[in-house]
C-alpha positions as CSV (number, residue, x, y, z in Angstrom):
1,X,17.4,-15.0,1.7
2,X,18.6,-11.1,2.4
3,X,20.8,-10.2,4.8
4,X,19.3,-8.0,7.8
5,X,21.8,-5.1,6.1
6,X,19.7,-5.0,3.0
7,X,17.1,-3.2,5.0
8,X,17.6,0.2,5.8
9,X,16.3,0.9,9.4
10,X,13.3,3.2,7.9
11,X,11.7,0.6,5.8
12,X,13.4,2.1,3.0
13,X,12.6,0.6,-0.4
14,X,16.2,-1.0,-1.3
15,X,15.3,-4.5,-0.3
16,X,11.2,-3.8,-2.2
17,X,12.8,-3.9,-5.0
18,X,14.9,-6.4,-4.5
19,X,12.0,-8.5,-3.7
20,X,10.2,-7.4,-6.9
21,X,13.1,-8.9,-9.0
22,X,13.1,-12.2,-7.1
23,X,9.4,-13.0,-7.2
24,X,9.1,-12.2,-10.5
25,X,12.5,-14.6,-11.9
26,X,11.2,-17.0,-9.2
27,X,7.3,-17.2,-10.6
28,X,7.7,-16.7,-13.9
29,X,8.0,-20.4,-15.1
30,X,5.2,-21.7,-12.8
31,X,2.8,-18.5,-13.7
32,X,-0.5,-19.6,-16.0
33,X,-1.0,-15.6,-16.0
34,X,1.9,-13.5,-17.1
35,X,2.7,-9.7,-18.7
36,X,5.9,-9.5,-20.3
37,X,7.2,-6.4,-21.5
38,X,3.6,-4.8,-22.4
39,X,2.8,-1.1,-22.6
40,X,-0.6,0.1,-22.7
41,X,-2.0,3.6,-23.1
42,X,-4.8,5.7,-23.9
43,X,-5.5,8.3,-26.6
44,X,-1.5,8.2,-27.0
45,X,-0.7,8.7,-23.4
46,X,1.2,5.8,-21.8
47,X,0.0,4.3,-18.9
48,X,2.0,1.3,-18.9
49,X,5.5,1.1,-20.2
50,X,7.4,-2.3,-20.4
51,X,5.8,-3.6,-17.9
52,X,6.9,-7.7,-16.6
53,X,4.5,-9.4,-14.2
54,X,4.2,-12.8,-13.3
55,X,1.2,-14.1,-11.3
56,X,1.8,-17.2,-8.8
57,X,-0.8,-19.9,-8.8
58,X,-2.9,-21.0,-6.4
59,X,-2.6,-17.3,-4.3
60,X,-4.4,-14.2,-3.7
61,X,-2.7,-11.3,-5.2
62,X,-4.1,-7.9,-5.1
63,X,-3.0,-4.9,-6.9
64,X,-2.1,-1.8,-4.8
65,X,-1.4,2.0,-5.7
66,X,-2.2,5.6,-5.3
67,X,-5.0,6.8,-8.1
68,X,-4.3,6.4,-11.3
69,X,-1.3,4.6,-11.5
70,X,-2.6,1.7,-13.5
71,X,-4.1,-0.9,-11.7
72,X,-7.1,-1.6,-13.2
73,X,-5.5,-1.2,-16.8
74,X,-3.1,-3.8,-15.6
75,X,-6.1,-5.9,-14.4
76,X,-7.9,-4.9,-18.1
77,X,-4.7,-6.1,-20.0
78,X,-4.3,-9.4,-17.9
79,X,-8.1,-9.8,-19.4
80,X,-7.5,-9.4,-22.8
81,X,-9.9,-6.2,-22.6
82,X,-6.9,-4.2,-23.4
83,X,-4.7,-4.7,-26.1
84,X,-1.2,-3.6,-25.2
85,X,0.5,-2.0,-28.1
86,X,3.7,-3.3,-27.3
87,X,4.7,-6.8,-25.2
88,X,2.2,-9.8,-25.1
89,X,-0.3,-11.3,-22.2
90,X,0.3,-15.1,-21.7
91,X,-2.2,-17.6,-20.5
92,X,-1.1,-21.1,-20.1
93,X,1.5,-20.8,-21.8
94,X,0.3,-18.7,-24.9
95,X,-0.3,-14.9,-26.1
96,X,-3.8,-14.3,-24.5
97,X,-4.3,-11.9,-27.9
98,X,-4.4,-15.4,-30.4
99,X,-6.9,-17.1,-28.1
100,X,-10.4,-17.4,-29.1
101,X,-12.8,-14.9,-27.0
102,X,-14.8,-18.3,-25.6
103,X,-11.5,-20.4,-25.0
104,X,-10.2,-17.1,-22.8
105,X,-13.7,-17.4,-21.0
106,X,-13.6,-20.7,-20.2
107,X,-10.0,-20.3,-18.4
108,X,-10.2,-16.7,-17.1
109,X,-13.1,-15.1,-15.1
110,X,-13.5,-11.3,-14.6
111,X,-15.5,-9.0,-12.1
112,X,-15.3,-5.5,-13.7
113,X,-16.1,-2.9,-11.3
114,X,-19.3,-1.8,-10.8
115,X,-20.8,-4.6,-13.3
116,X,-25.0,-3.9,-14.1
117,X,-27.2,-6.3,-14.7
118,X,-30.2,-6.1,-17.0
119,X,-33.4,-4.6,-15.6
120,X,-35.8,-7.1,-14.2
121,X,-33.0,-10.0,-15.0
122,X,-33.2,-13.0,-11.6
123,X,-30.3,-14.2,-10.0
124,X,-30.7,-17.5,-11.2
125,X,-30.7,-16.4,-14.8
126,X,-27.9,-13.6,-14.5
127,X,-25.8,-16.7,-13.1
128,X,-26.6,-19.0,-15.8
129,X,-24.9,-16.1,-18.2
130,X,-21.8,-17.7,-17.1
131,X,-22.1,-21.1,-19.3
132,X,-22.4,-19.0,-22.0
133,X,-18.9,-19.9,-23.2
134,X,-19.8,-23.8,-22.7
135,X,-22.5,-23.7,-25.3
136,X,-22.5,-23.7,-28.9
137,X,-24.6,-25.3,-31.7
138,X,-23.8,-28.8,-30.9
139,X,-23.8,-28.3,-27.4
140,X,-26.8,-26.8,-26.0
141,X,-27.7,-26.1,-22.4
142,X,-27.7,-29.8,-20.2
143,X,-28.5,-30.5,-16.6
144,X,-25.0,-30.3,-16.4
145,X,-24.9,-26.4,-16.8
146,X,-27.7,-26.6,-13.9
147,X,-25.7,-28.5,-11.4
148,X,-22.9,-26.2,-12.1
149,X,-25.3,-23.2,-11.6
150,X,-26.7,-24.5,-8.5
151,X,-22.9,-25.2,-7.1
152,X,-21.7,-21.4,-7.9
153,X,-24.7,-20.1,-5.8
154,X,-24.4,-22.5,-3.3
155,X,-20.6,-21.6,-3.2
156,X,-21.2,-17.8,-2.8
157,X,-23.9,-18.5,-0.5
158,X,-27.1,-16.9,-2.7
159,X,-28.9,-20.2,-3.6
160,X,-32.1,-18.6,-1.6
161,X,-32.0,-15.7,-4.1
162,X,-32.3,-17.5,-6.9
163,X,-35.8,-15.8,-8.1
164,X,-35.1,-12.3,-7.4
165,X,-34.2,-9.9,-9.3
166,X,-30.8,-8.6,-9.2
167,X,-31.8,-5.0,-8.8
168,X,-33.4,-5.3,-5.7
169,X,-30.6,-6.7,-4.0
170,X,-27.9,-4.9,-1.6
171,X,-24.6,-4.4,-2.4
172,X,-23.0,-7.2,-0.3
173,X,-25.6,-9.1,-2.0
174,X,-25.1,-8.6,-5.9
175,X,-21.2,-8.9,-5.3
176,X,-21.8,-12.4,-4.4
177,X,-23.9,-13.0,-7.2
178,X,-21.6,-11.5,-9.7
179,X,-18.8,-13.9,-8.6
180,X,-20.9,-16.9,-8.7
181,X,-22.1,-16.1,-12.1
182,X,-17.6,-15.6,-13.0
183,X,-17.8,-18.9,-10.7
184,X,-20.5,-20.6,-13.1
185,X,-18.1,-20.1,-16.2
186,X,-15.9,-23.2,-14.8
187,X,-12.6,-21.4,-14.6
188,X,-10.0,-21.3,-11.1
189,X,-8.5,-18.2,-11.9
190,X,-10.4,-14.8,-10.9
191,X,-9.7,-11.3,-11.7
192,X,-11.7,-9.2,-9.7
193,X,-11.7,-5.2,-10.3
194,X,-12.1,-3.6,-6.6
195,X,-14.9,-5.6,-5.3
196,X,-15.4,-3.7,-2.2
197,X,-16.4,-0.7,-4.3
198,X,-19.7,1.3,-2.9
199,X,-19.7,-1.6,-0.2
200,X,-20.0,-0.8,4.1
201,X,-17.3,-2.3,5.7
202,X,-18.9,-5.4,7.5
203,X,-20.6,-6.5,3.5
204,X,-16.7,-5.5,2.1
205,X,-15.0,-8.1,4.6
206,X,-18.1,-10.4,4.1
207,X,-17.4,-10.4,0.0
208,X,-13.4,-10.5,0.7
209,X,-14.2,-13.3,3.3
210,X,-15.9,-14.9,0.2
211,X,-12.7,-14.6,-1.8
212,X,-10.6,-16.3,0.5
213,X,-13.2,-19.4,0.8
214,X,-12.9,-19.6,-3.1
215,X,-9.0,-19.5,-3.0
216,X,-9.4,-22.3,-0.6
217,X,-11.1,-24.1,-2.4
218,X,-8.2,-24.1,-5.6
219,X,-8.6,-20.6,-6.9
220,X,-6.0,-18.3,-8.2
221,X,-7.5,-14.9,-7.7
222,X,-5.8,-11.5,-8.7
223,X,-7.8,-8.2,-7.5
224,X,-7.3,-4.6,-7.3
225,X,-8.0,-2.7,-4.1
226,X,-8.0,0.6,-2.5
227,X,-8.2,-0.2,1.4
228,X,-4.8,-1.1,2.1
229,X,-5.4,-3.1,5.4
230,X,-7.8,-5.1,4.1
231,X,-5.5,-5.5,0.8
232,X,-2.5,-7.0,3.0
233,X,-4.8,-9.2,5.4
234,X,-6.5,-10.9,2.8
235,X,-3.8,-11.1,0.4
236,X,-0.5,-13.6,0.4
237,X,1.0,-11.7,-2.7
238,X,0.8,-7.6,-2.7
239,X,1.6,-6.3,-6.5
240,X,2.6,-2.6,-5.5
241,X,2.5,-0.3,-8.6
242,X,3.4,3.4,-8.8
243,X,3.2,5.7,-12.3
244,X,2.6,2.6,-14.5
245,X,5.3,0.5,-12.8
246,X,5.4,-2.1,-10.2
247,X,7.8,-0.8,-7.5
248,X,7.5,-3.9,-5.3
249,X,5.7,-7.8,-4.6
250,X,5.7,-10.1,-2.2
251,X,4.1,-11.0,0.4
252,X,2.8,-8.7,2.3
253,X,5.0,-8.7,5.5
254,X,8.1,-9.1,3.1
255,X,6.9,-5.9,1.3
256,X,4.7,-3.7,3.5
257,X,7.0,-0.7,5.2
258,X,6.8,2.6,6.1
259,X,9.5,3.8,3.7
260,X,7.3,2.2,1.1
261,X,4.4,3.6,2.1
262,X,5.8,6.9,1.9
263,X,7.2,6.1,-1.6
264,X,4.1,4.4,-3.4
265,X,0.9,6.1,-1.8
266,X,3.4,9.6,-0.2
267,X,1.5,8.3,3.0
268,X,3.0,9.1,6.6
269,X,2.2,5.7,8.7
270,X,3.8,3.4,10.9
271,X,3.5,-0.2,10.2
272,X,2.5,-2.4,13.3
273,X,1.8,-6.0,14.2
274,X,-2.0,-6.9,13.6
275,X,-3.3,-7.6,17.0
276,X,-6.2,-9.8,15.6
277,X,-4.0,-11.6,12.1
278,X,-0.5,-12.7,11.3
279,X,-0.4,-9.7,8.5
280,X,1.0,-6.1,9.4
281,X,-1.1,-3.2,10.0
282,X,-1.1,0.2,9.0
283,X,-1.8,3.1,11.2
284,X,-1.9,6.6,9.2
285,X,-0.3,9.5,10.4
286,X,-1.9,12.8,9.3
287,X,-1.4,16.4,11.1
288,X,-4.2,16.0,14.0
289,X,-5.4,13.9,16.5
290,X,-2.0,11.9,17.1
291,X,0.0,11.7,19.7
292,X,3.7,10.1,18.8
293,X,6.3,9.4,21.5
């Protein structure tokens, strides 16, 4: 526990960091998902440098940042669909890059953004693509893989679906299927890649509403996000990451502040209580329409 004078008056970022350090030394044990020391990059450029990350089980934690900062290539790396060239991903307890592809699968579910399913392909069938790393030459498909089918729609709420195809669906629609097909593959930890993208903002908060009801029910789920309000309300650990680095994490009304606002995103806000959630809110100050005492 900090002492009120660790917190400058401005929600400066002293005590963010601060808070960074303590989750991650606190978490780091308990973690099944962790980065240590990794740095990833494209076409020589670094994205990532050296980069320590633990994530706490049993929590939603979403992944914050301005563009381009290197959220989603943390996300990718977490998933093994980046290889970092220095540093090592561990899952339960071991380097993510010696697993088998099909032992990863069956521990880790992802929902890359803006996934496409095959033309024509159901819901039923797109769903069943998640036993996939259950079956093998000795163990072919059982009733089993059905009833676990049948579970993941009735858990995202799509069972009626289950004979259309996934093209003609809405948005709001084939997001829930796409996380009961990651559902299907029998795994309580979710990495989800902004699954709000493209979506209106009632069929965003219906899919995010969705995430929380899976977290309930045991799941450890990690996902980037761009709207920051809905970020801290449906989050109970914020992963704050600026030019490849985290700069703070926490929970959100541990890290959320106008001084780190300003830091992270350059974003002029004030930070208020939310009048409908136990979570703070943030109110955006541009140049027009405001009026400030």
């Amino acid at each position: 526990m900090k002492d009120e004078s660790d917190y400058p008056e401005n929600g400066g970022p002293v005590a963010v960091h601060q808070t960074t350090t303590e989750v991650e030394s606190e978490g780091r044990d308990a973690a099944r998902l962790a980065a240590r020391g990794i740095t990833v990059g494209y076409g020589g450029r670094t994205v990532i440098d050296e980069l320590d990350v633990a994530i706490p089980p049993g929590v939603i934690t979403t992944i914050i940042g301005p563009n381009g900062c290197g959220k989603s290539t943390l996300l990718r790396t977490l998933t093994r669909l980046l290889k970092p060239v220095k540093g090592a991903v561990v899952l339960d307890g071991e380097d993510i890059a010696g697993l088998r592809t099909r032992d990863v699968a069956k521990k880790l579910g992802l929902l890359p953004q803006a996934p496409v399913a095959p033309e024509g392909l159901t819901v039923a069938d797109l769903v069943a693509r998640g036993r996939h790393p259950h079956q093998s030459w000795l163990r072919q498909w059982s009733s089993d893989d059905a009833d676990v089918v049948a579970s993941a729609l009735a858990m995202t709420g799509v069972s009626e679906l289950a004979d259309r195809p996934v093209d003609s669906l809405s948005g709001g629609q084939r997001q829930r299927v796409w996380i009961s097909m990651t559902l299907a593959q029998g795994t309580d930890l979710l990495l989800l890649d902004e699954p709000t993208t493209y979506l209106d903002l009632a069929h965003a908060i219906d899919v995010l509403d969705l995430v929380d009801d899976l977290h309930e029910s045991g799941c450890t789920v990690v996902m980037v996000l761009h709207d920051l309000n809905l970020a801290t309300r449906y989050s109970d650990n914020l992963i704050v990451m600026r030019e490849g680095a985290i700069l703070a994490q926490g929970h959100p009304r541990d890290v959320i502040t106008a001084g780190l606002l300003e830091e992270a995103f350059g974003l002029r806000a004030m930070v208020i209580d939310d009048p409908v959630g136990d979570r703070p809110l943030i109110v955006p100050i541009g140049r027009t329409h405001v009026s400030l005492n």
